[in-house]
C-alpha positions in Angstrom: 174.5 78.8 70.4 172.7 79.1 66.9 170.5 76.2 68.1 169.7 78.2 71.4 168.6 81.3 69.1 166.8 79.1 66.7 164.9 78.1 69.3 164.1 81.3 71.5 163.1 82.8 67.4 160.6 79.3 67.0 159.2 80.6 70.5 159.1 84.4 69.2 157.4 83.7 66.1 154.5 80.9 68.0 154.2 83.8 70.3 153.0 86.1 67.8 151.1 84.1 65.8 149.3 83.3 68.7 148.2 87.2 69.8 146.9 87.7 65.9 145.3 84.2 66.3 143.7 85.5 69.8 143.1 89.0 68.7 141.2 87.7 65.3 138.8 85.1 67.4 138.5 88.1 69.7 137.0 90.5 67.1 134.4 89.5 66.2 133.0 91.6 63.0 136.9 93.1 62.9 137.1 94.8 59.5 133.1 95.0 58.7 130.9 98.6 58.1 128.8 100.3 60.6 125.5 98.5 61.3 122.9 100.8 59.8 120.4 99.7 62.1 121.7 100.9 64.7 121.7 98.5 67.0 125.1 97.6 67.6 127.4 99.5 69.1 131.0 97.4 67.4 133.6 99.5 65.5 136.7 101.7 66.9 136.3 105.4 68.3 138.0 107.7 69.3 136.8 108.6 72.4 136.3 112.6 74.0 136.0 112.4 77.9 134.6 115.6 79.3 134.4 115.7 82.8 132.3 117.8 85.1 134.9 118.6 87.7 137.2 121.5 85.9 140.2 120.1 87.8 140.2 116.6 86.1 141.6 117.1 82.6 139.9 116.1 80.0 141.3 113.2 77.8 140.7 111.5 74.1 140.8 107.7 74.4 140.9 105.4 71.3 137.9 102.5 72.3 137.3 99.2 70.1 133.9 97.6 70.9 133.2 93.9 69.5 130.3 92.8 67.7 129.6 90.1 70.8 129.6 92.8 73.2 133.4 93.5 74.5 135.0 97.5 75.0 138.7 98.0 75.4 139.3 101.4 76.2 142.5 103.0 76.7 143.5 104.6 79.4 143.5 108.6 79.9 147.4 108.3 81.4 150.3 106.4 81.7 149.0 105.5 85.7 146.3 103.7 84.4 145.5 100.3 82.5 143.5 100.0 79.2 139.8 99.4 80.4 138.2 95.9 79.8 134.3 95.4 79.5 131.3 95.1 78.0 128.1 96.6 76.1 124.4 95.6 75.7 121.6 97.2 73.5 118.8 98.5 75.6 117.1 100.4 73.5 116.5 101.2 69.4 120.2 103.2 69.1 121.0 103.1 72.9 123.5 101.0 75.0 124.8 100.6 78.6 128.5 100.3 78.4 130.5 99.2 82.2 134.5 98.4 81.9 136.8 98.1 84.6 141.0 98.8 84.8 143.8 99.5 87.5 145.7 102.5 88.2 149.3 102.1 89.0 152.2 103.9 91.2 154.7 105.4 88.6 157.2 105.2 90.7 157.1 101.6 91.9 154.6 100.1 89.2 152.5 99.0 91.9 148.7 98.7 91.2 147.5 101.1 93.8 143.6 101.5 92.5 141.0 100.2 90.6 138.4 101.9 88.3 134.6 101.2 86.9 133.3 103.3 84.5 129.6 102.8 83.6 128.1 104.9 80.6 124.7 105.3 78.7 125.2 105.7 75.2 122.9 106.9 72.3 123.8 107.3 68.1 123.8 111.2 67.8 124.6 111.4 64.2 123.8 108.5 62.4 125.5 105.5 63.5 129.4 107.1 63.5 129.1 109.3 66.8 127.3 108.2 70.4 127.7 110.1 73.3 125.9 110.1 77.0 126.9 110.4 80.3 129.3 108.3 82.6 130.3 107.8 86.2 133.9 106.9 87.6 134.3 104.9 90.7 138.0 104.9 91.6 138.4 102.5 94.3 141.9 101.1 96.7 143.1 97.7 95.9 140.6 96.3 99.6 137.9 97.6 97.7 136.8 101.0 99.3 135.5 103.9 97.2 137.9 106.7 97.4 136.3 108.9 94.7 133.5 109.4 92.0 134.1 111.3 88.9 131.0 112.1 86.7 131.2 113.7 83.3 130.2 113.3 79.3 131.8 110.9 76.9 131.7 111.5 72.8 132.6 108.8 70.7 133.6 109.2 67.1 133.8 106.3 64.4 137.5 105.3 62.9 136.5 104.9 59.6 139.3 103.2 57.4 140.6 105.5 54.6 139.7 108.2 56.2 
């Protein structure tokens, strides 16, 4: 028995070392300040979604954008996945952002939907807030567009310490 724990702990622990060791290679500039420049658009947010229809709620999502391009962006609710993407520069200070997720059947679990969001992004105040516009594309698993969402995104810098 202690042998069968000692070895489902060995697994634990290689388990976890292996998500900090994936995480790590996966940040790339983890832990470094703002670019003054400009023109990058890596760091944590937290992220204000305002949308234009006044039924759809509006939602704060915490965001973490890599120095090599990558955005994961939680989800608004627990029916949807964290969002998975990318950013590129095209323009001094501004950036098109596109990720993609799944929504899920609470009841069942099931993925029932997918989502795209695509954004254009611009520095507002310095380099610690960006907002611009974005367009949701909420789509059934076989691919066909069930609804559009439009709206305004705000993101503000986690600054550590603060």
């Amino acid at each position: 028995m202690a042998r069968v724990f000692a070895h489902k702990s060995f697994n634990w622990a290689f388990v976890v070392i292996l998500m900090f060791a994936v995480a790590g290679w996966g940040t790339t500039g983890f832990g470094q300040v703002a670019d003054a420049s400009g023109d990058s658009l890596r760091g944590a947010f937290n992220v204000t979604i305002k949308f234009d229809d006044p039924n759809i709620p509006d939602c704060v999502s915490p965001t973490m954008n890599t120095a090599d391009g990558g955005v994961m962006a939680a989800g608004c609710s627990l029916a949807e996945s964290a969002g998975y993407g990318q950013w590129i520069r095209v323009g001094k200070g501004s950036f098109a952002v596109t990720f993609v997720g799944q929504g899920f059947d609470l009841a069942s679990g099931a993925v029932n939907t997918t989502y795209k969001v695509r954004a254009t992004l611009s520095w507002t105040t310095g380099n610690n807030q960006w907002a611009g516009p974005f367009v949701t594309d909420v789509y059934l698993p076989d691919g066909t567009l069930i609804f559009t969402a439009t709206g305004v995104v705000t993101g503000d810098r986690i600054v550590a310490g603060q």
